[in-house]
ZADO-1210 file (C-alpha; in nm, 4 decimals, padded with zeros to 6 digits):
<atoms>
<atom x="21.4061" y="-06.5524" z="13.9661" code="UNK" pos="1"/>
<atom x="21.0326" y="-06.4525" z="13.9609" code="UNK" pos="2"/>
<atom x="20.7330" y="-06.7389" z="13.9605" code="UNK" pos="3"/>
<atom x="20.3818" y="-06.7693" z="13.9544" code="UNK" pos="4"/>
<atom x="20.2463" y="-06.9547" z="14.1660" code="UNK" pos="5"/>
<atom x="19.8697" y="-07.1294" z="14.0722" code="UNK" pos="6"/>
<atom x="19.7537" y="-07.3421" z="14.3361" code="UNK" pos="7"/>
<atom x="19.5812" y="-07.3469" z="14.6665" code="UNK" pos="8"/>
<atom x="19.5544" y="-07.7011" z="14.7796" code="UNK" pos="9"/>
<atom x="19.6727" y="-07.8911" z="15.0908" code="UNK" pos="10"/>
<atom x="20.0130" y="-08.0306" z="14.8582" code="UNK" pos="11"/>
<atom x="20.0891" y="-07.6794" z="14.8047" code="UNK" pos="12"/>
<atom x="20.1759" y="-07.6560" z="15.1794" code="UNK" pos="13"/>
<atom x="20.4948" y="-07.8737" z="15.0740" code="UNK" pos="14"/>
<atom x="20.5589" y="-07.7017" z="14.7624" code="UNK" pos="15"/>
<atom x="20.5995" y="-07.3568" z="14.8597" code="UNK" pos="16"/>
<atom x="20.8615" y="-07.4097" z="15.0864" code="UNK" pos="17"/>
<atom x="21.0705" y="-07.5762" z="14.8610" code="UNK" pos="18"/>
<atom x="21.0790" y="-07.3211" z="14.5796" code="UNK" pos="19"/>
<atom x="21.1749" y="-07.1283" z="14.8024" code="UNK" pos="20"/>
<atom x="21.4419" y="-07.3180" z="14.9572" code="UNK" pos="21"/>
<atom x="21.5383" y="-07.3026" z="14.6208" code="UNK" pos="22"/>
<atom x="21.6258" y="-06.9337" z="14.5239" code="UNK" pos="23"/>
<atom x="21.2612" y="-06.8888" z="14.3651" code="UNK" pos="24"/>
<atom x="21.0720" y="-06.5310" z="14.4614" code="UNK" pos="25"/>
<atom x="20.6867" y="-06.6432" z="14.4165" code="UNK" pos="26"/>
<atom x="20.5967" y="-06.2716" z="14.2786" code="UNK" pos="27"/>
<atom x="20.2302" y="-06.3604" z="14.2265" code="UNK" pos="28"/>
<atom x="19.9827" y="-06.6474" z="14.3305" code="UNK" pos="29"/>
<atom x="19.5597" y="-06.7193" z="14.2704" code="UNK" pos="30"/>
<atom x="19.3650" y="-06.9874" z="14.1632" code="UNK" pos="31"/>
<atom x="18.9793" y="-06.9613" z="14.0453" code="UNK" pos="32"/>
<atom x="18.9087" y="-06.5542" z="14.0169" code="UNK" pos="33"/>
<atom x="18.8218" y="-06.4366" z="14.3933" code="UNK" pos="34"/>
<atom x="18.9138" y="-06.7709" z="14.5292" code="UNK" pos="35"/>
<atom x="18.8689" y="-06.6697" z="14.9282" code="UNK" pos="36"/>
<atom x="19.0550" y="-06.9734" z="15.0099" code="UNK" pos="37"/>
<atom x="19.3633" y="-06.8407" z="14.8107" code="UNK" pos="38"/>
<atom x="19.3543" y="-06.5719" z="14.9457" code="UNK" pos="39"/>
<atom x="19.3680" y="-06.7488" z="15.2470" code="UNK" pos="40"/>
<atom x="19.6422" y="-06.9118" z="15.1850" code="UNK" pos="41"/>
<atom x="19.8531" y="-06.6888" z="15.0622" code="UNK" pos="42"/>
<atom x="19.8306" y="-06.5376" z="15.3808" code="UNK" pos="43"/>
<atom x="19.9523" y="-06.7890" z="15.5752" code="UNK" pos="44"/>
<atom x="20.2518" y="-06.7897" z="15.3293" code="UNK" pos="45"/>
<atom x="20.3594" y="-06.4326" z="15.3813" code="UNK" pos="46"/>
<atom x="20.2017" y="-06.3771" z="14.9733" code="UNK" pos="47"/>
<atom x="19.8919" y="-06.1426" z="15.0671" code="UNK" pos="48"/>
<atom x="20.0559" y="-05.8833" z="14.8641" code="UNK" pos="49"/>
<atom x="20.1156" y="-06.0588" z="14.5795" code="UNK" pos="50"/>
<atom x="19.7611" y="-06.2430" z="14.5563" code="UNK" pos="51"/>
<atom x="19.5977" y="-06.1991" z="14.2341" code="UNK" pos="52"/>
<atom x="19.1998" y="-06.1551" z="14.2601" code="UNK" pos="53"/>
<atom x="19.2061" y="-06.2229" z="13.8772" code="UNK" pos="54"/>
<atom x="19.2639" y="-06.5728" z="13.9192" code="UNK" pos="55"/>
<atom x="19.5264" y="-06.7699" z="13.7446" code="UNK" pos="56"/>
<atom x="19.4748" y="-06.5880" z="13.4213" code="UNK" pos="57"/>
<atom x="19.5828" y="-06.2590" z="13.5970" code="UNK" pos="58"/>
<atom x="19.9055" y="-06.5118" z="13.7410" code="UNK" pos="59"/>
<atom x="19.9761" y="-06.5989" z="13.3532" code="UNK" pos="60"/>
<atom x="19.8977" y="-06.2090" z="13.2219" code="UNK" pos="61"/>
<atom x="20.1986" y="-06.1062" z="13.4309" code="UNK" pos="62"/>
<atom x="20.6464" y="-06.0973" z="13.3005" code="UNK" pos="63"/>
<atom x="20.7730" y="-06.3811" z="13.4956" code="UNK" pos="64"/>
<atom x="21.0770" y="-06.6363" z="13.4504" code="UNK" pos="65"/>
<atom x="20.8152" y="-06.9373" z="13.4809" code="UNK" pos="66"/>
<atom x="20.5056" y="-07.1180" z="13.6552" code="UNK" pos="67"/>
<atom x="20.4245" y="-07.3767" z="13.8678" code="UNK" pos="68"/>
<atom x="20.0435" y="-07.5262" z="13.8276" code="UNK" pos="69"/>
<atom x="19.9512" y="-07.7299" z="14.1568" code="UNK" pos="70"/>
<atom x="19.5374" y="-07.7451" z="14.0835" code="UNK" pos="71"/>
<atom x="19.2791" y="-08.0189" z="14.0738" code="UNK" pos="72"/>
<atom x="19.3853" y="-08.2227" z="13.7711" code="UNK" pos="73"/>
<atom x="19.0370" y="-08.2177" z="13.6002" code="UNK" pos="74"/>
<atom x="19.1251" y="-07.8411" z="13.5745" code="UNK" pos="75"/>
<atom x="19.4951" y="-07.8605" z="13.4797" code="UNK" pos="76"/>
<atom x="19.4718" y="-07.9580" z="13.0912" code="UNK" pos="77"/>
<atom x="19.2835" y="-07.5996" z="13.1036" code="UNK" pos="78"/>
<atom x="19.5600" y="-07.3794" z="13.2534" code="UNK" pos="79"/>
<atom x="19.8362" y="-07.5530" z="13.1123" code="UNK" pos="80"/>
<atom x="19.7067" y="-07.4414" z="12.7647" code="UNK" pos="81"/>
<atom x="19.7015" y="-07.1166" z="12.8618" code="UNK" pos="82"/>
<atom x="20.0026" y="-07.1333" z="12.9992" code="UNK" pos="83"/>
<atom x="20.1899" y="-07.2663" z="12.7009" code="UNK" pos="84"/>
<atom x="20.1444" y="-06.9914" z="12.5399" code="UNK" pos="85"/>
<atom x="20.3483" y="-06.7966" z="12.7334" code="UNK" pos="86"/>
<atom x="20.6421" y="-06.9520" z="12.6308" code="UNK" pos="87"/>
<atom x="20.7895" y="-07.0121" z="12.9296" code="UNK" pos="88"/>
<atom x="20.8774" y="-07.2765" z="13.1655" code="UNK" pos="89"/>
<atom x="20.6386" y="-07.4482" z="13.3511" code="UNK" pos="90"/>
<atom x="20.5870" y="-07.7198" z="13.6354" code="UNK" pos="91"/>
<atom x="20.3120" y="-07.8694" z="13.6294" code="UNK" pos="92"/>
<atom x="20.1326" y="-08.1393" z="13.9126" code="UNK" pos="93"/>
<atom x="20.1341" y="-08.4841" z="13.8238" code="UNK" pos="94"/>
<atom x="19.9049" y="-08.6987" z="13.6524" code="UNK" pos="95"/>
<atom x="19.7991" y="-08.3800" z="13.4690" code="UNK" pos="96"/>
<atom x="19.4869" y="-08.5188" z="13.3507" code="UNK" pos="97"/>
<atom x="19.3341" y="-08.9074" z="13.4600" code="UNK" pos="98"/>
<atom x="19.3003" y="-08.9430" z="13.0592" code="UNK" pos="99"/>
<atom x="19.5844" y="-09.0116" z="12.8496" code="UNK" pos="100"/>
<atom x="19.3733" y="-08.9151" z="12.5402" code="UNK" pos="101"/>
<atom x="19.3142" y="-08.5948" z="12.7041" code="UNK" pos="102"/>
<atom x="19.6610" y="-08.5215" z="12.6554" code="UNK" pos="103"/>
<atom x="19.7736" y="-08.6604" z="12.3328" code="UNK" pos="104"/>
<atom x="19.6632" y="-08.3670" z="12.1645" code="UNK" pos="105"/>
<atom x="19.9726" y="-08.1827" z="12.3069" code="UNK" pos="106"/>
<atom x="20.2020" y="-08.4020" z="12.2686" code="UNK" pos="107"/>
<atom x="20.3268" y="-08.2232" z="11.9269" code="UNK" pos="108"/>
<atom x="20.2403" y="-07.8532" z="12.0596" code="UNK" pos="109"/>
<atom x="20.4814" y="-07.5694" z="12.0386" code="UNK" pos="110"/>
<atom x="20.6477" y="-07.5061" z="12.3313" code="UNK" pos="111"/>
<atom x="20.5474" y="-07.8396" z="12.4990" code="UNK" pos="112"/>
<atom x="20.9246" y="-07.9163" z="12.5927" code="UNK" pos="113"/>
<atom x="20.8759" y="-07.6019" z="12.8098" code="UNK" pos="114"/>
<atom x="20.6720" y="-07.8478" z="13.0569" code="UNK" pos="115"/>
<atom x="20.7996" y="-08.0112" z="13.3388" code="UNK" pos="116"/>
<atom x="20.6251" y="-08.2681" z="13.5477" code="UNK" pos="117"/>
<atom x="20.6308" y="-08.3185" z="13.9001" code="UNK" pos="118"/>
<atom x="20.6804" y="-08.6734" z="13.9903" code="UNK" pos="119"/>
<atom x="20.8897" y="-08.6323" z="14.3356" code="UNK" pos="120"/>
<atom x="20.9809" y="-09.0082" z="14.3436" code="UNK" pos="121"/>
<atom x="21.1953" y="-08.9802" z="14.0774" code="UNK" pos="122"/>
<atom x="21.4661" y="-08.7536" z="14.2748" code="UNK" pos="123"/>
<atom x="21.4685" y="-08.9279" z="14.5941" code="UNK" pos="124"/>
<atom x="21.8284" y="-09.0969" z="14.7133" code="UNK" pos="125"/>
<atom x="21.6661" y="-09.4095" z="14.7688" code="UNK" pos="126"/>
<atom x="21.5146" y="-09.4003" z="14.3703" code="UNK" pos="127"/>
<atom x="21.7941" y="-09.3225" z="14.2391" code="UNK" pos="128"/>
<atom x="22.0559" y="-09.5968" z="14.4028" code="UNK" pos="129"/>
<atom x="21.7996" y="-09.8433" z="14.3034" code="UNK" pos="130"/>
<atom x="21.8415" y="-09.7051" z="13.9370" code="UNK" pos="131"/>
<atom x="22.1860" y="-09.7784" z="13.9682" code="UNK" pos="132"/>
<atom x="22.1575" y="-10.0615" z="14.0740" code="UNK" pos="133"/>
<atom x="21.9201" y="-10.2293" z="13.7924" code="UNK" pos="134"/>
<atom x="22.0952" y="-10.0859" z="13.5017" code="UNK" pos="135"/>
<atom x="22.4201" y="-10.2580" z="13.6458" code="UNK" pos="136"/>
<atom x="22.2449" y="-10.5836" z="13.6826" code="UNK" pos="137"/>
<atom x="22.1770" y="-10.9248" z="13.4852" code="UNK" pos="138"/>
<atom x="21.8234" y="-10.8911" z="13.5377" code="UNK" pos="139"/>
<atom x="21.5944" y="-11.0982" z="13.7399" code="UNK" pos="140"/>
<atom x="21.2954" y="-11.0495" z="13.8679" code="UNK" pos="141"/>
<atom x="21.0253" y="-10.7279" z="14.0040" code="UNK" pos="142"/>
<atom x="20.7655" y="-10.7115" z="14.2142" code="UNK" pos="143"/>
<atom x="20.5609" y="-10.3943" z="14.2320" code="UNK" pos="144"/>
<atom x="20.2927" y="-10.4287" z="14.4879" code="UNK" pos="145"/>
<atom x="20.0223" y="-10.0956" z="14.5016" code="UNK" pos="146"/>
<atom x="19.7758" y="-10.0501" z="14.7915" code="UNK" pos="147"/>
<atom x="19.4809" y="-09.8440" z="14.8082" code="UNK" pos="148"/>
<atom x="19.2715" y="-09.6961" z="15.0685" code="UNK" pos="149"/>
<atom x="18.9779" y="-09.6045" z="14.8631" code="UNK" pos="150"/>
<atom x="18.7960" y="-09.8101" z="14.5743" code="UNK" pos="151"/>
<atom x="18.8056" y="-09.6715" z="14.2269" code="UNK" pos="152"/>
<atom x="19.0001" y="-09.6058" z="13.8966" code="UNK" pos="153"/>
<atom x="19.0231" y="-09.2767" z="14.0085" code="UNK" pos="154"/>
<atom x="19.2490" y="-09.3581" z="14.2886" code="UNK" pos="155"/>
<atom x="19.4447" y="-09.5590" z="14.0953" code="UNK" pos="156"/>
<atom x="19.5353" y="-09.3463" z="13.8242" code="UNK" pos="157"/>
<atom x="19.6162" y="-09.0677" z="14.1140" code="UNK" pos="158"/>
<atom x="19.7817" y="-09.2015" z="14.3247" code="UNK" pos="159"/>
<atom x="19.9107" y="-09.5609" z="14.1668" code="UNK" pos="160"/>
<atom x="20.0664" y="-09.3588" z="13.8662" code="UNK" pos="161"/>
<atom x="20.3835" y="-09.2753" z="14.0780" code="UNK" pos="162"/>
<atom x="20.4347" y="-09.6174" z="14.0964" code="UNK" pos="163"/>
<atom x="20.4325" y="-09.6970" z="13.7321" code="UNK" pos="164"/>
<atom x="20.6373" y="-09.4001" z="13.6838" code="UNK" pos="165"/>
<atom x="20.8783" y="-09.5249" z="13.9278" code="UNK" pos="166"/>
<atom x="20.9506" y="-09.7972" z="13.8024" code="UNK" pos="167"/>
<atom x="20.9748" y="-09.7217" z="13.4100" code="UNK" pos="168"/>
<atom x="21.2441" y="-09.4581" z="13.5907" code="UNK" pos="169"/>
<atom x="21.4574" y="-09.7669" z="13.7457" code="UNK" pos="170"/>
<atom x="21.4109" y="-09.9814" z="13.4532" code="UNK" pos="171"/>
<atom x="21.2910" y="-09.7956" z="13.1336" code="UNK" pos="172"/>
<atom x="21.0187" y="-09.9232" z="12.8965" code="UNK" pos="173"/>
<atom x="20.8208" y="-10.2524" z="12.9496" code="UNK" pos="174"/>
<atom x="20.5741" y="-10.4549" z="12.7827" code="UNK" pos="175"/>
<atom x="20.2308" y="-10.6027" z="12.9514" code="UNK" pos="176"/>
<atom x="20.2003" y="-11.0056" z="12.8710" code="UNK" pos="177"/>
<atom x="19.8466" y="-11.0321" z="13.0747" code="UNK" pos="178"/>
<atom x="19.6602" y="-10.8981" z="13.2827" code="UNK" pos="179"/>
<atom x="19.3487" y="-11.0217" z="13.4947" code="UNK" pos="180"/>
<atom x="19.0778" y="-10.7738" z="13.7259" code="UNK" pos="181"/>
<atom x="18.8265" y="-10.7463" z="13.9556" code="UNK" pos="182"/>
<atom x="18.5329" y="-10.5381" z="14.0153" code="UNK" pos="183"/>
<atom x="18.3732" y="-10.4351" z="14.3343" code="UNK" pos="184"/>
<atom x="17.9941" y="-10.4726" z="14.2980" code="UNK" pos="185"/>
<atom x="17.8653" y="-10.2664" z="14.5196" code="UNK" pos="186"/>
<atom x="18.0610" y="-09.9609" z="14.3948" code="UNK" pos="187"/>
<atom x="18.0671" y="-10.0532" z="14.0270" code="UNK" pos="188"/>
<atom x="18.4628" y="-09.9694" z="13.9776" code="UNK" pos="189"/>
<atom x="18.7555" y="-10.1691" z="13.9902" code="UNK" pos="190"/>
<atom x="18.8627" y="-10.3713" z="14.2752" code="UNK" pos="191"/>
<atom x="19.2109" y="-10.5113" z="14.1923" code="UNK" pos="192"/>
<atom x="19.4380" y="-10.6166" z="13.9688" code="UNK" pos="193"/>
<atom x="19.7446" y="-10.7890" z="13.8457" code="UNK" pos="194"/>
<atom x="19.9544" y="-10.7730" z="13.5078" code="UNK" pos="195"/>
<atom x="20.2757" y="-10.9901" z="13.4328" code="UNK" pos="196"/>
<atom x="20.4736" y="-10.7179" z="13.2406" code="UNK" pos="197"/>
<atom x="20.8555" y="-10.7366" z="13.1049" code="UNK" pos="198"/>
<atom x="21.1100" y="-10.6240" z="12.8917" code="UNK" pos="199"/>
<atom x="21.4887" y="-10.7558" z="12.7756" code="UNK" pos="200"/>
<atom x="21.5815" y="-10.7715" z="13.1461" code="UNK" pos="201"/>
<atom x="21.3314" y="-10.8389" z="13.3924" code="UNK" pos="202"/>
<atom x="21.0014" y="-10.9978" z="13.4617" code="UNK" pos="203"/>
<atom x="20.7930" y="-10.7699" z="13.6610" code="UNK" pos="204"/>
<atom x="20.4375" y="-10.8234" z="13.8188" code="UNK" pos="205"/>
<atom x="20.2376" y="-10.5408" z="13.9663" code="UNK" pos="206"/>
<atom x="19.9452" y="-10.6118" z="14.1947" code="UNK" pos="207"/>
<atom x="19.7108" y="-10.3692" z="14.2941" code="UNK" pos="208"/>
<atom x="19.4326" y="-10.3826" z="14.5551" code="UNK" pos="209"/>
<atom x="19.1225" y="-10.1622" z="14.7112" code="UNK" pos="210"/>
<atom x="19.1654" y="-10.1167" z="15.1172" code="UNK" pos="211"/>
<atom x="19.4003" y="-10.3439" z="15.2059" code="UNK" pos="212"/>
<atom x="19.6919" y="-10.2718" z="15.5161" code="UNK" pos="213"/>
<atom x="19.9917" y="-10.2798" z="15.3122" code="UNK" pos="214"/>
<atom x="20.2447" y="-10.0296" z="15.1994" code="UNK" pos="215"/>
<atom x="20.3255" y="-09.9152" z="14.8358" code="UNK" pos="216"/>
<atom x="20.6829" y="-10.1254" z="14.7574" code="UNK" pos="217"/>
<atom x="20.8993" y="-10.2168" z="14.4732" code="UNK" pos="218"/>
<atom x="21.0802" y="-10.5379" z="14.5579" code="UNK" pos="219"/>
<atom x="21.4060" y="-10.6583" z="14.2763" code="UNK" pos="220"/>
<atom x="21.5500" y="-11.0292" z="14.2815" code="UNK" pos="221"/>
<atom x="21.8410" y="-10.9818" z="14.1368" code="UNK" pos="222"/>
<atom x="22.2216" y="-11.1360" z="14.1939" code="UNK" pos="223"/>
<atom x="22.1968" y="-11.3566" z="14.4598" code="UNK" pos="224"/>
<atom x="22.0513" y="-11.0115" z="14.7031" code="UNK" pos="225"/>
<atom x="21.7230" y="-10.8607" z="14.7226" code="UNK" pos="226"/>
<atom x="21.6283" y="-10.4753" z="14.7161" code="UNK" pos="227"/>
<atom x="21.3481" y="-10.3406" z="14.8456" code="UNK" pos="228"/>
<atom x="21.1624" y="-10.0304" z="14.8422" code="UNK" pos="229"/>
<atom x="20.9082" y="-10.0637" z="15.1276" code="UNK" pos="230"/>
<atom x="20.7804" y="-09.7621" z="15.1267" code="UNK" pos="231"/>
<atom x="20.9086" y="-09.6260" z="14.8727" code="UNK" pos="232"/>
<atom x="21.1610" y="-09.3828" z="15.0946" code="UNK" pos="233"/>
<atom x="21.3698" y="-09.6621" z="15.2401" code="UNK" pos="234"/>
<atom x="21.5644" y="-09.9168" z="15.0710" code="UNK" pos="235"/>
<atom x="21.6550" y="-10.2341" z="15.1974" code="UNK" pos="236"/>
<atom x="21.9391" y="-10.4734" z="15.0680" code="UNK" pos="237"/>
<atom x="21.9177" y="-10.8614" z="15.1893" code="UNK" pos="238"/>
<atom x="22.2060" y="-11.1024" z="15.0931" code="UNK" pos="239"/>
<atom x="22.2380" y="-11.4156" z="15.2193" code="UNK" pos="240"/>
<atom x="22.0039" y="-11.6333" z="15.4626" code="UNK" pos="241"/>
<atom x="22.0222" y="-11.8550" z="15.7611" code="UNK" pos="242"/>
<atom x="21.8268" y="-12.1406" z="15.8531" code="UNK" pos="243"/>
<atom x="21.6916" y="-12.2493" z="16.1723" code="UNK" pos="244"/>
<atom x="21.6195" y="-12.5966" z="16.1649" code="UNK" pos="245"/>
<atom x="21.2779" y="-12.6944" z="16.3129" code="UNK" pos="246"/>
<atom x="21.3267" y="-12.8236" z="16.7021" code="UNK" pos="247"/>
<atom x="21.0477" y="-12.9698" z="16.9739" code="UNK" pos="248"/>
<atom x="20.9779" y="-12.6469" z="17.0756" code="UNK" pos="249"/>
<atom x="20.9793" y="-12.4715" z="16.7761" code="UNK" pos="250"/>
<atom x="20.8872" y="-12.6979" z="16.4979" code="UNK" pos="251"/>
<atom x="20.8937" y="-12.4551" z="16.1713" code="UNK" pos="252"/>
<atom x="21.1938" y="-12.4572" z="16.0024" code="UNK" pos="253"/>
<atom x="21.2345" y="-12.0246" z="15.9817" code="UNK" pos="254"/>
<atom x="21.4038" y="-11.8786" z="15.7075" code="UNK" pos="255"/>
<atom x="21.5913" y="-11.5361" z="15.8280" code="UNK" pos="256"/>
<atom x="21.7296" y="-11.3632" z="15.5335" code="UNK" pos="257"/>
<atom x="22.0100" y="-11.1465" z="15.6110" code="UNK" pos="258"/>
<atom x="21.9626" y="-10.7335" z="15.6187" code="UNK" pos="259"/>
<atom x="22.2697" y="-10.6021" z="15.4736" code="UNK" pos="260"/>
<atom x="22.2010" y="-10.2587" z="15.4343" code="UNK" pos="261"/>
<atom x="21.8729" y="-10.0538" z="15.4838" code="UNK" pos="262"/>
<atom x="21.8859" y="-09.6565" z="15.4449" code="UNK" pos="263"/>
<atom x="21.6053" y="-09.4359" z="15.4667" code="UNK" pos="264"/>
<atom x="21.5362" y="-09.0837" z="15.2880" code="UNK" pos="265"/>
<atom x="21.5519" y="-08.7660" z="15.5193" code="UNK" pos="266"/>
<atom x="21.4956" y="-08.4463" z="15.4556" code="UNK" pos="267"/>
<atom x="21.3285" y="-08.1255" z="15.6159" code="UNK" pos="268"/>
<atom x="21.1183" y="-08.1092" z="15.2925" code="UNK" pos="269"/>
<atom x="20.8220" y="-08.3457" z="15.1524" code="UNK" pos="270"/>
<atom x="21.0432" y="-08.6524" z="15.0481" code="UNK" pos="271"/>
<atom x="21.1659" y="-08.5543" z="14.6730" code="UNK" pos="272"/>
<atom x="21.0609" y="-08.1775" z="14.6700" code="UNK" pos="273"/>
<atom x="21.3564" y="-08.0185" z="14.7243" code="UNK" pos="274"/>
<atom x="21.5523" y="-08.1690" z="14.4765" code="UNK" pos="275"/>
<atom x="21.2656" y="-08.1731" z="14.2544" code="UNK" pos="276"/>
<atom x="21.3047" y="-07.8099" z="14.2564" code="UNK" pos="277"/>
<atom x="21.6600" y="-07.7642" z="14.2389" code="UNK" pos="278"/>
<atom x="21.6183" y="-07.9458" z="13.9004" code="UNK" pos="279"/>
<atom x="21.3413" y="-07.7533" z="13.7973" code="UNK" pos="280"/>
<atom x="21.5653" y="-07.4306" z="13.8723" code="UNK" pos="281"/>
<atom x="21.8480" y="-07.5450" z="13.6458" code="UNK" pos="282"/>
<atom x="21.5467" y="-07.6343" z="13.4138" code="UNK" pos="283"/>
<atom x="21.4551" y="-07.2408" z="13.4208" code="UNK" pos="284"/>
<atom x="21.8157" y="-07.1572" z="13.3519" code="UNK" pos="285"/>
<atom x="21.8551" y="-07.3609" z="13.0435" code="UNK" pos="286"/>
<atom x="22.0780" y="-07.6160" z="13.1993" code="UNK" pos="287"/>
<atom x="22.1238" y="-08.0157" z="13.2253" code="UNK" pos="288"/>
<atom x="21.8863" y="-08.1449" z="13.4685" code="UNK" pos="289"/>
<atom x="21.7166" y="-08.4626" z="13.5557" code="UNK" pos="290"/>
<atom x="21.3285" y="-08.4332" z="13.4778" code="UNK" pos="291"/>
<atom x="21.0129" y="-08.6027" z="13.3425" code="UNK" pos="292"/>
<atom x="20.8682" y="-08.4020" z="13.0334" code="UNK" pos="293"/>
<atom x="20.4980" y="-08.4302" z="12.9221" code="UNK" pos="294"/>
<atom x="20.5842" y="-08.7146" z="12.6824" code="UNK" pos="295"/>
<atom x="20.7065" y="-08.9258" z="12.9456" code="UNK" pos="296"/>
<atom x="20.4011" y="-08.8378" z="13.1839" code="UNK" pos="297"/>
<atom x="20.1889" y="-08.9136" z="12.9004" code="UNK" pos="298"/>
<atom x="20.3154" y="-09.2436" z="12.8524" code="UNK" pos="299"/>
<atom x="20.3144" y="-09.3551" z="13.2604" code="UNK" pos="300"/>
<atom x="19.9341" y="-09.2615" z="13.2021" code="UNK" pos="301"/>
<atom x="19.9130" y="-09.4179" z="12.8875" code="UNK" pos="302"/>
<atom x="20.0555" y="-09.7830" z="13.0602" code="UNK" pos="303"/>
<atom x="19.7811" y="-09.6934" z="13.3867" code="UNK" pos="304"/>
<atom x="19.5244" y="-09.7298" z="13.1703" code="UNK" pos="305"/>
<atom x="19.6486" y="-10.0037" z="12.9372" code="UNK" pos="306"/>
<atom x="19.7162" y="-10.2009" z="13.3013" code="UNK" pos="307"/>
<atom x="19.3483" y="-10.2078" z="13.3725" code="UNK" pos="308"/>
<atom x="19.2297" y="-10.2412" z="12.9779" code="UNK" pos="309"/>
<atom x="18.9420" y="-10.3479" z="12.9082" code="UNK" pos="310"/>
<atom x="18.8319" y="-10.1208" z="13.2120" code="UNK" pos="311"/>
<atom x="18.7880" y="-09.8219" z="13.0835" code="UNK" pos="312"/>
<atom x="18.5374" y="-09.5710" z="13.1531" code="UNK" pos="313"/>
<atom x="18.5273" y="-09.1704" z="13.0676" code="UNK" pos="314"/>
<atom x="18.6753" y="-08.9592" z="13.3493" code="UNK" pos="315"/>
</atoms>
């Protein structure tokens, strides 16, 4: 099964070897026309000889069973239209674009259910049992809690829409009640914030905050247990709790909740790739797979940008 590859980045260092792993023959590759540092990189992939100098539009000129777009998402919306047009099946990078109104035009285009998106978190083990695990319970309660290195919308949008995606994948759709912010002076972009959020099932918060030492988790009360994603690859189960009664020495009563399970996802591959793949392969062949599609990517971007609403600005 022939692909074009378009992408040069450091993430396509973790995609390549999965479509391969995955019975895909990457039969030409090229990003912006004489791009040096594809070329580069094809190299050091063992694809000098199928480098196109023409850029991606050469990639897309060419008879091939699909596409895979792994680019700067500023210049994805771009490609992707050309791409569509080909009529054939494509993967494309998530966010796509950091504008949901960027991509609402497409959302009726022909061949737009030839598109799917790459949000890796959505095929790993750990995702998945926790899926099972909230559509077989009463409900309860969710706490999504979304760290960030660097200040800015940007970063949330990038990076902080695979959590929103996430969880509308464990849970399905949800509503935002409130929502409060913050803005960081000196930088003149968000800071942090928080929205209370919930649908028929569960009431959810989601916190999100600029350089602070934390890890990305998803945390359900649910059923007398609690689940937790922390980081997102390993999932914990607690049940149950002792209590040590304060003494003279020690006078804090401690609460010690009881780890019941805790597994962790392994792979060779970048957590989620390889699977991601093998879906997008039965994807190319026509058959039942498990996959986001552009209207569901749209509408994780659409609830990014309604979570920080009023805060918009053009990017």
């Amino acid at each position: 099964m022939n692909l074009g590859y378009i992408g040069s980045g450091p993430i396509s260092n973790f995609h390549i070897p999965a479509i391969k792993n995955n019975g895909f023959n990457i039969a030409a590759i090229g990003t912006r026309e004489s791009s040096s540092r594809c070329e580069d990189f094809a190299a050091t992939q063992n694809l000098e000889n199928v480098y196109c100098k023409g850029g991606w539009e050469e990639v897309l000129s060419k008879d091939l069973d699909a596409f895979v777009i792994c680019i700067d998402i500023q210049a994805t919306i771009t490609v992707l239209d050309k791409a569509l047009a080909t009529r054939k099946p494509i993967f494309v990078e998530k966010p796509i674009n950091s504008n949901p109104n960027k991509l609402a035009k497409y959302l009726n285009y022909p061949n737009i259910d030839n598109v799917f998106v790459g949000f890796n978190r959505r095929f790993y083990k750990t995702t998945n049992k926790l899926k099972d695990i909230c559509r077989d319970a009463k409900g309860g309660t969710i706490y999504l809690n979304m760290p960030e290195n660097n200040y800015g919308l940007k970063q949330f949008i990038n990076n902080g829409c695979h959590m929103i995606d996430t969880l509308r994948f464990l849970i399905g759709e949800f509503e935002i009640i409130g929502r409060t912010k913050r803005i960081n002076n000196d930088f003149k972009d968000i800071n942090s914030f928080s929205a209370l959020c919930k649908n028929e099932k569960w009431d959810i918060l989601i916190n999100a905050h600029s350089q602070i030492p934390a890890n990305f988790s998803i945390t359900v009360n649910t059923d007398k247990s609690v689940y937790e994603l922390k980081p997102i690859e390993k999932l914990s189960h607690y049940c149950g709790m002792d209590i040590k009664e304060p003494t003279k020495e020690e006078p804090i009563r401690k609460y010690m909740p009881h780890l019941k399970t805790s597994e962790v996802e392994e792979t060779i591959f970048k957590p989620g790739f390889d699977s991601m793949y093998r879906n997008f392969r039965l994807f190319v062949e026509g058959e039942n797979c498990s996959f986001c599609n552009f209207k569901d990517a749209y509408n994780t971007l659409n609830i990014c940008w309604e979570l920080i609403n009023p805060y918009y600005i053009e990017i």
